[in-house]
N, C-alpha and C positions, 0 to 999 in steps of 0.2 A: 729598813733603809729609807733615808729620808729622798724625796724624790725630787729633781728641780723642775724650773719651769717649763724649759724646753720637752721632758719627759712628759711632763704634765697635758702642753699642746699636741705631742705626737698622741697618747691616750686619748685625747679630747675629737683630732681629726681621724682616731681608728673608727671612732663608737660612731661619728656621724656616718662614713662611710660602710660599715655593717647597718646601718641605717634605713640608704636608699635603697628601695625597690631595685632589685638586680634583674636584667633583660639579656638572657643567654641568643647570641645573634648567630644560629648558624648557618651560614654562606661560604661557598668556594672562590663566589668571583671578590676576591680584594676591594676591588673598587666600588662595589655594591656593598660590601662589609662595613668599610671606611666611610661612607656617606651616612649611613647606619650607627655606626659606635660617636658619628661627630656628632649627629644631631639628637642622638638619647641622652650621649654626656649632657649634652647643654640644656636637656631637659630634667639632666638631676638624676639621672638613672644609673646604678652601679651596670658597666658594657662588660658582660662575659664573651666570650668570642668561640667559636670554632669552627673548622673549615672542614671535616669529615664528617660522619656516622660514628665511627668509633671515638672521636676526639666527644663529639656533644652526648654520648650517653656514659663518658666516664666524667664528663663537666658536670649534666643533672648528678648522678648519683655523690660527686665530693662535694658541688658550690650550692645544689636547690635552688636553682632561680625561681624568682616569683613568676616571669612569662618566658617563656622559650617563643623565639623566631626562628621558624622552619623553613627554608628554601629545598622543595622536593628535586632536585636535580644536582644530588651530589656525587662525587665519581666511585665513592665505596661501597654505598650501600643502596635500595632501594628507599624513595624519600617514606612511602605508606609503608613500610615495614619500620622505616627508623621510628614515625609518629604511634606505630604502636608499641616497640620497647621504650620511647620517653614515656608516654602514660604510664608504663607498669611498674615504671620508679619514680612518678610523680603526681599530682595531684594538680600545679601550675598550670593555668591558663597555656594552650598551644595556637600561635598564629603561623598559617602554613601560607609564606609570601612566595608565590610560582610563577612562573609564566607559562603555566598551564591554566588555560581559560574554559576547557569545556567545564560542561555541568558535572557528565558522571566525574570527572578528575576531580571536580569539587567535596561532590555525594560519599566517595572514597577514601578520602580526606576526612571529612566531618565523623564516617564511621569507625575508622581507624582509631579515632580518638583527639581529633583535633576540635579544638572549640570556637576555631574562625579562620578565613580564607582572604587573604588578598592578592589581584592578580597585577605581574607585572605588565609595563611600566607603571610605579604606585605614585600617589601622592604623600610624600612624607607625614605631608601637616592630617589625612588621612587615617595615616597608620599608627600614628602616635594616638591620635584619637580613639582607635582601636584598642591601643594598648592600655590607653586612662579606664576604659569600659570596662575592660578584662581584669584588672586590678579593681576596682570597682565594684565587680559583681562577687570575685574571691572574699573582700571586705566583709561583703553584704551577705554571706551565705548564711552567717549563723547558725539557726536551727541545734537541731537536738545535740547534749554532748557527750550523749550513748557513741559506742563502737558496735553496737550490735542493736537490729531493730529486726522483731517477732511479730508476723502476722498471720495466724493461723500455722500450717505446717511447718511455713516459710520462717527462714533467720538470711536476713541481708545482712556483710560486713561490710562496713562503711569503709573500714579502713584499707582493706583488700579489695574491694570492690566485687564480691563473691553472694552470689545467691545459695542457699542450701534447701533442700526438702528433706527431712528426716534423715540430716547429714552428707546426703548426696548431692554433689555439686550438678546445679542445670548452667547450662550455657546458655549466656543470651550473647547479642551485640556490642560492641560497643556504645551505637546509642542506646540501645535502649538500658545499658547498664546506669551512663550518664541520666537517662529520664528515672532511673529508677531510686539513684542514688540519692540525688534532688528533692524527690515525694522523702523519703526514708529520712532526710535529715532534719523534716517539714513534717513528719509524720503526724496525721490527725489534723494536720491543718491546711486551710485551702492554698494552693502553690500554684499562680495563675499563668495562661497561656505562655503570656509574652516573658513569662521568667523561667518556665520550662524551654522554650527556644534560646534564650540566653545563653542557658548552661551547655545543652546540646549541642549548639549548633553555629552561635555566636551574635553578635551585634547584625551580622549582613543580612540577618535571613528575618529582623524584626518584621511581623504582618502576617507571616507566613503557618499559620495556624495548623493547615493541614498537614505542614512536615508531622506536628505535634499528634494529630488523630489518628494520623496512619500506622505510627511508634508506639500509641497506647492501644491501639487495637491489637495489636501483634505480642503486646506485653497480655493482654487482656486473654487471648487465648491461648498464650502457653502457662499463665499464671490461677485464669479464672477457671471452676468449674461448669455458669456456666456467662462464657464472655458476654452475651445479652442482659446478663443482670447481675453486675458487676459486685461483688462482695467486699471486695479489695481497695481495687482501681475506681474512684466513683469520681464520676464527672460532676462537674456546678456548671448546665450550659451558661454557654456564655462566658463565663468566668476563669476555670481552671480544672485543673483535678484534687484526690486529696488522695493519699495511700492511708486507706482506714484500719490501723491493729484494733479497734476496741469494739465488743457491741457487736 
């Protein structure tokens, strides 16, 4: 069937719009929604929307946004327990925008599984800048395009995000799953400070080095035999770490 023009332009404005980067905004208060979905459209961003817990982990799981915006103060659910059912059905950048300003509500956050924090009242032009980063660093990940990476006993699943020892699953954190994931997709190659805080932890916490030592020592001793003289885990001072399979 031959198709006319006007079909032709509707196909043309589908394809652009499966296109844009889509930004899942979930928030209860309307008016902080609305400020939100106006100023992403006009930044070219496909606006998914949702004002629950259970409205935005049936949105990630049908639409996959490329970043989800978390507001921790929804009235269904707990905001750190929704941040960690979005990771377990996505891999998208999560910005957790609160007006929750302490540290540890930050720390809780970031370990949950979110990969950046902003506090309210925010600066649009800010957040948006947040979110260019976040998309950014998703770009830039690259690295191996194994689903599985073997290091000694050890088998990390990328795609699960699942450590095993001789098929028995260990438990780690979530960041240190996030630090671990990072080295594994980088495997054998140096993967430096400020891009391991990236991934972890997000744009806010750039400088912040010792987040990073304190995560790899704690990987180091439930991973190393012996954590002082790292098999695995080897630091480049100064520089970064590398997660060594070979040699």
């Amino acid at each position: 069937m031959k198709r006319s023009i006007g079909d032709e332009l509707d196909l043309a404005a589908a394809s652009v719009a499966i296109s844009k980067p889509s930004v899942l905004v979930i928030e209860d208060d309307r008016n902080i929604a609305h400020v939100l979905s106006m100023a992403l459209d006009a930044d070219g961003y496909r606006v998914l929307d949702a004002a629950t817990g259970q409205r935005a982990v049936a949105e990630v799981r049908t639409r996959n946004p490329d970043v989800v915006l978390l507001d921790l103060g929804l009235p269904d659910i707990d905001g750190l327990s929704l941040v960690s059912e979005i990771r377990k059905n996505t891999t998208a950048p999560i910005i957790v925008v609160s007006a929750r300003y302490e540290e540890s509500s930050k720390i809780a956050a970031l370990d949950s599984g979110a990969n950046d924090y902003v506090t309210k009242p925010f600066s649009v032009v800010e957040l948006r800048a947040r979110i260019r980063v976040a998309l950014r660093g998703q770009s830039q990940v690259g690295g191996t395009a194994e689903t599985c990476v073997s290091f000694g006993e050890y088998t990390f699943d990328l795609r699960e995000r699942r450590l095993t020892r001789g098929g028995r699953h260990l438990r780690l954190s979530p960041t240190e799953l996030k630090l671990l994931a990072t080295l594994a997709r980088h495997a054998n190659e140096l993967v430096t400070t400020q891009t391991l805080l990236q991934e972890a932890w997000g744009a806010a916490y750039k400088g912040r080095g010792g987040y990073v030592r304190v995560y790899m020592h704690s990987l180091r001793c439930k991973l190393e035999r012996d954590p002082a003289r790292p098999k695995y885990l080897v630091n480049e001072l100064g520089l970064g770490y590398r997660l060594q399979t070979r040699g």
